[in-house]
C-alpha positions as CSV (number, residue, x, y, z in Angstrom):
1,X,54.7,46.6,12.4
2,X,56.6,48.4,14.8
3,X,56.6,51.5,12.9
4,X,52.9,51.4,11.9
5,X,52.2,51.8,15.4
6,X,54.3,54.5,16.4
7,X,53.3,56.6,13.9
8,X,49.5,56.3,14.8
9,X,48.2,59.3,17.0
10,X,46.5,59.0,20.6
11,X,43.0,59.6,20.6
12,X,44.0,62.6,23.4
13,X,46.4,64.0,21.0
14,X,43.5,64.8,18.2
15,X,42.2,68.0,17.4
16,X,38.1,68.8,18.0
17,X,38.3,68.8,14.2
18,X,40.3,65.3,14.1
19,X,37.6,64.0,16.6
20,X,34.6,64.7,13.8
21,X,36.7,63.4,11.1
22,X,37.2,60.1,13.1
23,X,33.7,59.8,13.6
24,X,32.7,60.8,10.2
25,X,35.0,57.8,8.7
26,X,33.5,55.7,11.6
27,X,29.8,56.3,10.4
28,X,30.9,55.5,6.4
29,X,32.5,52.5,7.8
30,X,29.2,50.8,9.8
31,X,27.0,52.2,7.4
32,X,29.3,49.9,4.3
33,X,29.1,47.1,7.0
34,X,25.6,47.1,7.6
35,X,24.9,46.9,3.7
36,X,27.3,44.2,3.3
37,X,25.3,42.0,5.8
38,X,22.3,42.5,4.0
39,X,22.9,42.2,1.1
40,X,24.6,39.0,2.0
41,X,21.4,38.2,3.4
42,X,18.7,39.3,1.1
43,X,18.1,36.4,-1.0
44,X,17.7,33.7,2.0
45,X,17.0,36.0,5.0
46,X,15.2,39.1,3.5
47,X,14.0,40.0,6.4
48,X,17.1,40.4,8.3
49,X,18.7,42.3,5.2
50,X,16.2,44.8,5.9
51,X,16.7,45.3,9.5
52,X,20.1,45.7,8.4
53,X,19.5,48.4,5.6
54,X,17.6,50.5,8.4
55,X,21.0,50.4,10.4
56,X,22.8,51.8,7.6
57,X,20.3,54.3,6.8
58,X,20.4,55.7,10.1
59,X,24.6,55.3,9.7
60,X,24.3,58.0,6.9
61,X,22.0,60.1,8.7
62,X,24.7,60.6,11.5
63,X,27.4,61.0,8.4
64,X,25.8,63.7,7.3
65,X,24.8,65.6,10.7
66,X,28.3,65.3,11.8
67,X,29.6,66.9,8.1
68,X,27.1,69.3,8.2
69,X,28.6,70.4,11.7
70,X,32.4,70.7,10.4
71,X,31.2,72.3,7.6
72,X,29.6,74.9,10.2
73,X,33.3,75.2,12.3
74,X,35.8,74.2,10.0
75,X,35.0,74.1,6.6
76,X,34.7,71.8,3.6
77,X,38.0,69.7,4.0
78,X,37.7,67.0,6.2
79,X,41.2,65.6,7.4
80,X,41.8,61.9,6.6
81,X,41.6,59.9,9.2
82,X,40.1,56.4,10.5
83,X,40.1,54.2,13.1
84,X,43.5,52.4,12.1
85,X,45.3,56.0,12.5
86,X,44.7,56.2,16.3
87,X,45.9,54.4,18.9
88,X,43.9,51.5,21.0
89,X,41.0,52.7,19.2
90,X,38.5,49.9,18.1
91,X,38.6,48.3,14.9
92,X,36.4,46.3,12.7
93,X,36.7,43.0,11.3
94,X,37.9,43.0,7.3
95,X,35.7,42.5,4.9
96,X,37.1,39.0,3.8
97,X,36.4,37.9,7.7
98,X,33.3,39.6,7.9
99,X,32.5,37.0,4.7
100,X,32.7,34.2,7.0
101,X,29.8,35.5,9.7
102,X,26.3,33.9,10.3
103,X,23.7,35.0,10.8
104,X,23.3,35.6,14.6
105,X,27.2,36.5,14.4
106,X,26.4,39.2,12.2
107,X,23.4,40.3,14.7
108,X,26.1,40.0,17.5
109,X,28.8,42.3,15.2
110,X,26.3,44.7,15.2
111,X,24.8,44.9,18.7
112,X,29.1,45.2,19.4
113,X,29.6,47.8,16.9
114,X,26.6,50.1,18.1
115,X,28.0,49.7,21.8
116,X,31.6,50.8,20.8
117,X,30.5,53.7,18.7
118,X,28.4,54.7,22.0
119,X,31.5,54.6,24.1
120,X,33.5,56.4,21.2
121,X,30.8,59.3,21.3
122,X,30.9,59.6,24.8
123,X,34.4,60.1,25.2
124,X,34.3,62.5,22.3
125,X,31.4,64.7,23.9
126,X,33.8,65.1,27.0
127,X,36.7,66.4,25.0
128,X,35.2,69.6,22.9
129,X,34.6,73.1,24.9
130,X,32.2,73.8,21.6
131,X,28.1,73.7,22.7
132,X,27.0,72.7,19.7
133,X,29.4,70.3,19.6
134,X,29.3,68.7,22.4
135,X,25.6,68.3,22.0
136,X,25.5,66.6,18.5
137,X,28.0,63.9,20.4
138,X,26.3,63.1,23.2
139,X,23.0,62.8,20.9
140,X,24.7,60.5,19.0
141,X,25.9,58.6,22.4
142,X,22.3,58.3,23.1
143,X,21.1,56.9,19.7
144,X,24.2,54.9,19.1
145,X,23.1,53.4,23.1
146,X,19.7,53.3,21.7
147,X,20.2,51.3,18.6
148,X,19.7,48.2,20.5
149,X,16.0,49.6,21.3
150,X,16.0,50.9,17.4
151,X,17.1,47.1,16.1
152,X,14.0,45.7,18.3
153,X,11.6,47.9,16.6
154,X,13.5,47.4,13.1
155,X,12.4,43.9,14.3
156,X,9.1,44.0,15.3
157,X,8.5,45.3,12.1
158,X,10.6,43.3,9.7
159,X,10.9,39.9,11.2
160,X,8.4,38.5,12.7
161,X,8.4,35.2,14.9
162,X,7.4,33.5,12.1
163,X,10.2,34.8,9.9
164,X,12.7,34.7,12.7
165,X,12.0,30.6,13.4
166,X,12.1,30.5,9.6
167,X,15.0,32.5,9.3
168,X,17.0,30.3,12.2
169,X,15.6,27.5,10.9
170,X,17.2,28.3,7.7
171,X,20.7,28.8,9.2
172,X,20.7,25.7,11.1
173,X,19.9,23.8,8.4
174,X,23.0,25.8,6.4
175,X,25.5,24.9,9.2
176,X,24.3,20.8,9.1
177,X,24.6,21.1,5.2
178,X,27.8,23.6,5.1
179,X,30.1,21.4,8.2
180,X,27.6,18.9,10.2
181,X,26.7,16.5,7.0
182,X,30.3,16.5,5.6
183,X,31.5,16.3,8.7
184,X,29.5,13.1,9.9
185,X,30.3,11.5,6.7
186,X,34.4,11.9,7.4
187,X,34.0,11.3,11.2
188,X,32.3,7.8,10.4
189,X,34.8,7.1,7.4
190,X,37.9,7.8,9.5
191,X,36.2,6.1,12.4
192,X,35.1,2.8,10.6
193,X,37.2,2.3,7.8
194,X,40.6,2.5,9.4
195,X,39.4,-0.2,11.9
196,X,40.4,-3.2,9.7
197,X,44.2,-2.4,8.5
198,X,44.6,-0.8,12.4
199,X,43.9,-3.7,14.2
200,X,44.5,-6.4,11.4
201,X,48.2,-4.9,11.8
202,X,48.0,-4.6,15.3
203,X,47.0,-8.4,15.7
204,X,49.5,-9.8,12.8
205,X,52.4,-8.0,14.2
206,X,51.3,-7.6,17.9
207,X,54.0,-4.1,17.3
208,X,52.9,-1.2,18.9
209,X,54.9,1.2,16.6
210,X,54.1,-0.4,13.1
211,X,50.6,-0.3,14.0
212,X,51.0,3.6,14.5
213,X,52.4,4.1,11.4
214,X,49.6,2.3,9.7
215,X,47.0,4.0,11.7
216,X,48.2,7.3,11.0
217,X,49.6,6.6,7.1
218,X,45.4,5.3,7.1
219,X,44.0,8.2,8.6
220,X,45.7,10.7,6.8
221,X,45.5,9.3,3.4
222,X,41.7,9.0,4.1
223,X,41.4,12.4,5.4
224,X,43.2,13.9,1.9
225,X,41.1,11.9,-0.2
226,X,37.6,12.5,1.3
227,X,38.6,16.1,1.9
228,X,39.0,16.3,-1.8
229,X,36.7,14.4,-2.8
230,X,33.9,16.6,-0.7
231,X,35.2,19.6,-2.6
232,X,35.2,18.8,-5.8
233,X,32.4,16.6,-6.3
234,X,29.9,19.4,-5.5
235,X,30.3,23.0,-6.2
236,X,27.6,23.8,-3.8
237,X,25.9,26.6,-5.9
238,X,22.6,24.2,-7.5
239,X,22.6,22.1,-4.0
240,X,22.8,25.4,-1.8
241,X,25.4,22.9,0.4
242,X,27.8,26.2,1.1
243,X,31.4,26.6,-0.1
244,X,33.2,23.1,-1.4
245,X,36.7,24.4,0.5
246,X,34.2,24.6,4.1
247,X,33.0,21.3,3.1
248,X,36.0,19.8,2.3
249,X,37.5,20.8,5.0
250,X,35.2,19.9,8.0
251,X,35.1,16.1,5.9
252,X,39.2,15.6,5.5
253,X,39.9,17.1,9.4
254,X,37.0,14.5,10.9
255,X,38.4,11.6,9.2
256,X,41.6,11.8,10.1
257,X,40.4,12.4,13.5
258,X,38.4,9.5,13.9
259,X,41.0,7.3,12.3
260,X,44.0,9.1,14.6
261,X,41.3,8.5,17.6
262,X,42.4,4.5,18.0
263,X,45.7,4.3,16.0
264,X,47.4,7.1,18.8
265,X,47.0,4.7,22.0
266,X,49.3,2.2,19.3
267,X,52.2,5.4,20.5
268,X,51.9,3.2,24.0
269,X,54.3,0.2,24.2
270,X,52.8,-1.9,25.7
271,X,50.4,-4.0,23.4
272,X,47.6,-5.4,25.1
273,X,47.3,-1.7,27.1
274,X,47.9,0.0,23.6
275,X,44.9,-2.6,22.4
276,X,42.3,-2.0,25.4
277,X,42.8,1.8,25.1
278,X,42.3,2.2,21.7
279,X,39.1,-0.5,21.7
280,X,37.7,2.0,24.2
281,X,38.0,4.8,21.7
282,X,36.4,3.1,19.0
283,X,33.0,2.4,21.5
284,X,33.1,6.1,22.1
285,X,34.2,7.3,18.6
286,X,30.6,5.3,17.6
287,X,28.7,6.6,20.0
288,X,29.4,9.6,19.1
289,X,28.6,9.5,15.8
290,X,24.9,7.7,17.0
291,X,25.0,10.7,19.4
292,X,25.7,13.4,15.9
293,X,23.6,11.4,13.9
294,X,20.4,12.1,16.1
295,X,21.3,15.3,17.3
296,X,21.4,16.8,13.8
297,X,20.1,14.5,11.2
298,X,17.1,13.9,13.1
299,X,17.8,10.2,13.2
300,X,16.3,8.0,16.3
301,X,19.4,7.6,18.6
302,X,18.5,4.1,18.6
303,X,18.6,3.2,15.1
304,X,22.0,5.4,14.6
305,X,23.3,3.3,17.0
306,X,22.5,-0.1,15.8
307,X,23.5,0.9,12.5
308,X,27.1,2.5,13.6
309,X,27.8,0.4,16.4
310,X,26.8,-2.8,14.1
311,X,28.5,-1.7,10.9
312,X,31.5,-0.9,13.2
313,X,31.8,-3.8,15.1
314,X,31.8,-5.9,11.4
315,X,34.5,-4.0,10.6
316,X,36.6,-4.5,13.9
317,X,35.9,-7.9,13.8
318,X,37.2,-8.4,9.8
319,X,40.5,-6.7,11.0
320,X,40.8,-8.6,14.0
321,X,39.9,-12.3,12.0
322,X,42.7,-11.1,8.8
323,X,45.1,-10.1,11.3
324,X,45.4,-13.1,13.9
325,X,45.2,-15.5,11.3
């Protein structure tokens, strides 16, 4: 590490001619960005992907002003260098985290990227004597500032309100399948089914630290196999669900959670404290699932909560019943 820094240059330290390579590089890099997003985006958000497209376009356009003016002062090679090469200069996410964006993070990316290449040009216009230089950067300054203005009209003629609510409506309804449904399925599992052997131990053995260990031997077990059995049970590609690993995750992390949620007061000594506390987390764990339920299943808050705060208090009372007798 410590020698990949110091052998990267300051921007101060470049050459005019090192400057237009940087920005040549720069402009290949958005431009294979902006493609990626769209055609990330083309079969559900088509609209979008084109906006997109019209970024890069405009990318290569800039490529090829910028070649066409080393060409003019300094001839056909063109130096290798990027934006890792130089010191403190901005960088852009890696394609494999780029992979991971949604929809209005990708529009964010973008307005972010167009605002650093703005401030990149700026700085370059200030450091070259040469006219025609000078003016080719601080044009592109101006229309790399101007992209915002440039994306609105790519809008306005691409995606319309219609398309955008359909659009949005589309990626919400991708984040409830992808993390919000699995995830709600393991909250209420961890939450509900751990209630039983947690508080049947913790009224058999009235032992604070046993009743832990069961709580958290419960809740992990439950989180491995749900996480597991989220992944594998459904690839997502016929069900358009989203990756199995995101789903699996967001289902095994939840139910652990809502199990660990009323076995960790059990860490207290004192057992009737250790009992109250963690019968206050259950009311809230259950709310909050009512609370999830409605918010993003579109179920009425009031039959959520009869149905979780009912099914859970069944379950409390089984574990309670087993264990004191």
């Amino acid at each position: 590490m410590l020698s990949a820094i110091s052998s990267r240059r300051r921007f101060a330290d470049l050459s005019e001619q090192e400057v237009l390579a940087l920005a040549i590089s720069s402009e290949e890099d958005d431009a294979r960005i902006y493609r990626i997003y769209a055609e990330r985006l083309r079969a559900e958000y088509p609209a979008s992907a084109a906006i997109f497209d019209g970024m890069a376009e405009e990318e290569d356009d800039h490529r090829r002003r910028l070649i066409d003016l080393h060409q003019a002062r300094f001839g056909q090679v063109i130096p290798l260098i990027r934006r890792e090469h130089v010191a403190g200069f901005y960088a852009r996410k890696p394609v494999w985290l780029n992979e991971t964006l949604g929809l209005d993070a990708m529009r964010a990316e973008a307005r972010a990227m167009e605002t650093q290449a703005a401030a990149f040009y700026t700085r370059a216009a200030g450091r070259t004597s040469d006219a025609a230089t000078r003016k080719l950067l601080g044009d592109l300054a101006a229309a790399e500032s101007g992209h915002a203005e440039h994306a609105g009209e790519l809008t306005a003629t691409h995606l319309t309100a219609g398309e955008k609510a359909s659009e949005d409506a589309g990626a919400r309804r991708q984040f409830v399948l992808t993390w919000v449904q699995p995830g709600l399925a393991g909250l209420m599992d961890g939450s509900v089914s751990t209630l039983a052997p947690i508080f049947a131990t913790a009224f058999a053995t009235q032992n604070t630290w046993t009743t832990f260990l069961v709580g958290a031997a419960a809740s992990v077990g439950a989180g491995i196999s749900m996480g597991f059995t989220e992944a594998a049970h459904d690839d997502g590609v016929l069900s358009g669900r989203g990756s199995p690993w995101k789903r699996g995750l967001a289902s095994g992390l939840m139910t652990t959670l809502g199990g660990l949620g009323h076995a960790l007061p059990y860490l207290i000594p004192e057992f009737w404290t250790a009992t109250t506390i963690a019968m206050i987390v259950v009311f809230v764990e259950l709310w909050a699932i009512a609370w999830i339920q409605n918010r993003y299943m579109e179920t009425p808050f009031l039959r959520a909560a009869l149905q979780v705060v009912l099914g859970g208090a069944l379950v409390f009372a089984a574990g309670a019943l087993i264990g004191g007798g």
